[in-house]
C-alpha positions in Angstrom: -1.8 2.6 -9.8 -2.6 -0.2 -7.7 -1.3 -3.8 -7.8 -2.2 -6.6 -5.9 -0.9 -10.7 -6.0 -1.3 -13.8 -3.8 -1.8 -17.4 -3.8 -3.6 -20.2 -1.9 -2.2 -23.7 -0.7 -4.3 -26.4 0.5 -1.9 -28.2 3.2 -4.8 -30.7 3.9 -8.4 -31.2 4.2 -8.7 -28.9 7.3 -5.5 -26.3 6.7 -4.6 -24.0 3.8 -1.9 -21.5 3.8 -2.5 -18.1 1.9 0.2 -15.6 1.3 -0.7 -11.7 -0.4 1.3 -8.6 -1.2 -0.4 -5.1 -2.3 1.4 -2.0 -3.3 -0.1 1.4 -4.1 1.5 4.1 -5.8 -0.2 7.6 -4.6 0.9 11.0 -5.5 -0.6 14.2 -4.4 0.3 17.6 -3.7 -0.2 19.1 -0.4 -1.0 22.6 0.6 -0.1 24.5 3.8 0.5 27.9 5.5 4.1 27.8 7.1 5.1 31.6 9.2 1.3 33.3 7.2 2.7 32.2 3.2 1.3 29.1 1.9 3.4 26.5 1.0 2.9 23.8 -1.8 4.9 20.2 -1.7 4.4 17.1 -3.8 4.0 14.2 -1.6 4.7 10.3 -2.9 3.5 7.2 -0.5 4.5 4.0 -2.2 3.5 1.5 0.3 3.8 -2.5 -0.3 2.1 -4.3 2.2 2.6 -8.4 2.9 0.4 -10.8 4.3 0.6 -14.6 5.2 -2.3 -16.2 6.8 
């Protein structure tokens, strides 16, 4: 799932201020060798990332 929001302001004719915010929910599952056995993890990365411009 992925989500993203933001708005625009016009402070005059020759300015504008815009503000956005993202977030991403990822879930995966990871596979590895660790000492010769392999090795299975679930990995979750939630990130929310901001702007203002």
């Amino acid at each position: 799932m992925a989500a993203n929001v933001g708005v625009d302001y016009m402070i005059n004719e020759s300015w504008f201020l815009n503000a956005s915010a993202w977030y991403a929910n990822i879930e995966t599952e990871a596979t590895y060798k660790y000492k010769g056995a392999a090795q299975k993890t679930d990995v979750k990365i939630n990130p929310w990332v901001f702007m203002i411009s």
